[in-house]
C-alpha positions in Angstrom: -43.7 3.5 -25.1 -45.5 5.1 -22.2 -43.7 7.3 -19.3 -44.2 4.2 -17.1 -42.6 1.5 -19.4 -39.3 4.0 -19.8 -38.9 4.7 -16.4 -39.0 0.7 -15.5 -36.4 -0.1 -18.9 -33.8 2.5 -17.2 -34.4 1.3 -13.6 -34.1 -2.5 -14.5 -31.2 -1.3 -17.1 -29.0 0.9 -14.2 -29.9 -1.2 -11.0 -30.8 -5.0 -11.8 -33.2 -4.8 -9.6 -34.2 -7.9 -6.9 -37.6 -6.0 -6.6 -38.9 -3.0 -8.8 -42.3 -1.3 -9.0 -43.4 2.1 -10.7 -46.5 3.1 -9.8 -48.3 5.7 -12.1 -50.6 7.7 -9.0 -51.3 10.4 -11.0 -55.4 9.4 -10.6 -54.7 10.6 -7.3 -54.3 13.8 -8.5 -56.1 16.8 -10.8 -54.7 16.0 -13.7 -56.3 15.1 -16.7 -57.6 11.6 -17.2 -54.7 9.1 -18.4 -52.4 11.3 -17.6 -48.6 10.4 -16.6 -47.2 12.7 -14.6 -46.8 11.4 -10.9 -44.8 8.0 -9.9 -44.0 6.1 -7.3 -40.7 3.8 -7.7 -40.0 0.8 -5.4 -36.6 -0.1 -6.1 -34.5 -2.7 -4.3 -30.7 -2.9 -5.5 -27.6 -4.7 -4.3 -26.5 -1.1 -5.8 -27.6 0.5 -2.8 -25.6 -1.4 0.4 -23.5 0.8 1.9 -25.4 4.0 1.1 -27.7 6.1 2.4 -30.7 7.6 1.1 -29.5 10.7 -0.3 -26.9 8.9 -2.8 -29.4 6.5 -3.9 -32.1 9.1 -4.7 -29.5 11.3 -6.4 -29.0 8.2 -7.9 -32.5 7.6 -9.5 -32.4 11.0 -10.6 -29.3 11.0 -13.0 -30.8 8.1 -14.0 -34.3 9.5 -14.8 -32.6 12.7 -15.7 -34.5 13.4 -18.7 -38.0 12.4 -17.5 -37.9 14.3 -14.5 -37.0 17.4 -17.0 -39.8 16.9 -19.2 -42.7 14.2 -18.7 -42.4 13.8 -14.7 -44.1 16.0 -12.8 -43.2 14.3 -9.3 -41.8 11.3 -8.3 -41.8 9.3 -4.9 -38.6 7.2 -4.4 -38.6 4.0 -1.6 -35.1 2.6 -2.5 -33.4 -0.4 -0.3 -31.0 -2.6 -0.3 -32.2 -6.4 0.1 -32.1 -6.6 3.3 -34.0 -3.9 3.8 -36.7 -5.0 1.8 -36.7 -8.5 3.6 -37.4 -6.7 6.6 -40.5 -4.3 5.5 -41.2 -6.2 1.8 -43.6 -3.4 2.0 -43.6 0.4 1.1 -45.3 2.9 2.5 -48.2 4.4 0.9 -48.4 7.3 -0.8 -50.5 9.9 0.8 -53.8 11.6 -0.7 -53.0 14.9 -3.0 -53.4 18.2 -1.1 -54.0 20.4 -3.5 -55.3 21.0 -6.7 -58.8 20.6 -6.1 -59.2 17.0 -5.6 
């Protein structure tokens, strides 16, 4: 099972999300071809009303506890309730690596 597929199972598991993407982006940066290092998550949870977005990314991270320990190298979190998200149904994108060499 790659990085990508785990971090989805435990998202979808924890949070039921109404809208979830994980985006591997780390092409963007000078790591070695295939490699899975750097995500993006997109996560939209009823879990997530009445919080703001320190609790929900401490959230993700006891969640991802384990990958962020040993496989993920960095990891961009857009987390909103539903409302939210029918407001912007967009996140922002992620901007180019500035280091590294690329």
């Amino acid at each position: 099972m790659s990085v990508a597929d785990i971090i989805e199972q435990k998202l979808k598991d924890e949070f039921s999300p109404i809208h979830l993407e994980v985006i591997n982006e780390s092409f963007m940066h000078n790591v070695p071809e295939g490699s899975e290092s750097h995500f993006k998550v997109v996560v939209v949870s009823e879990k997530f009303d009445g919080l703001r977005l320190l609790p929900r990314h401490r959230m993700i991270n006891e969640v991802l506890a384990d990958e962020l320990a040993n496989s993920i190298h960095a990891l961009a979190m857009h987390t909103y309730t539903e409302k939210q998200w029918l407001e912007i149904q967009n996140a922002p994108q992620s901007p180019n690596c500035m280091g590294g060499g690329k």
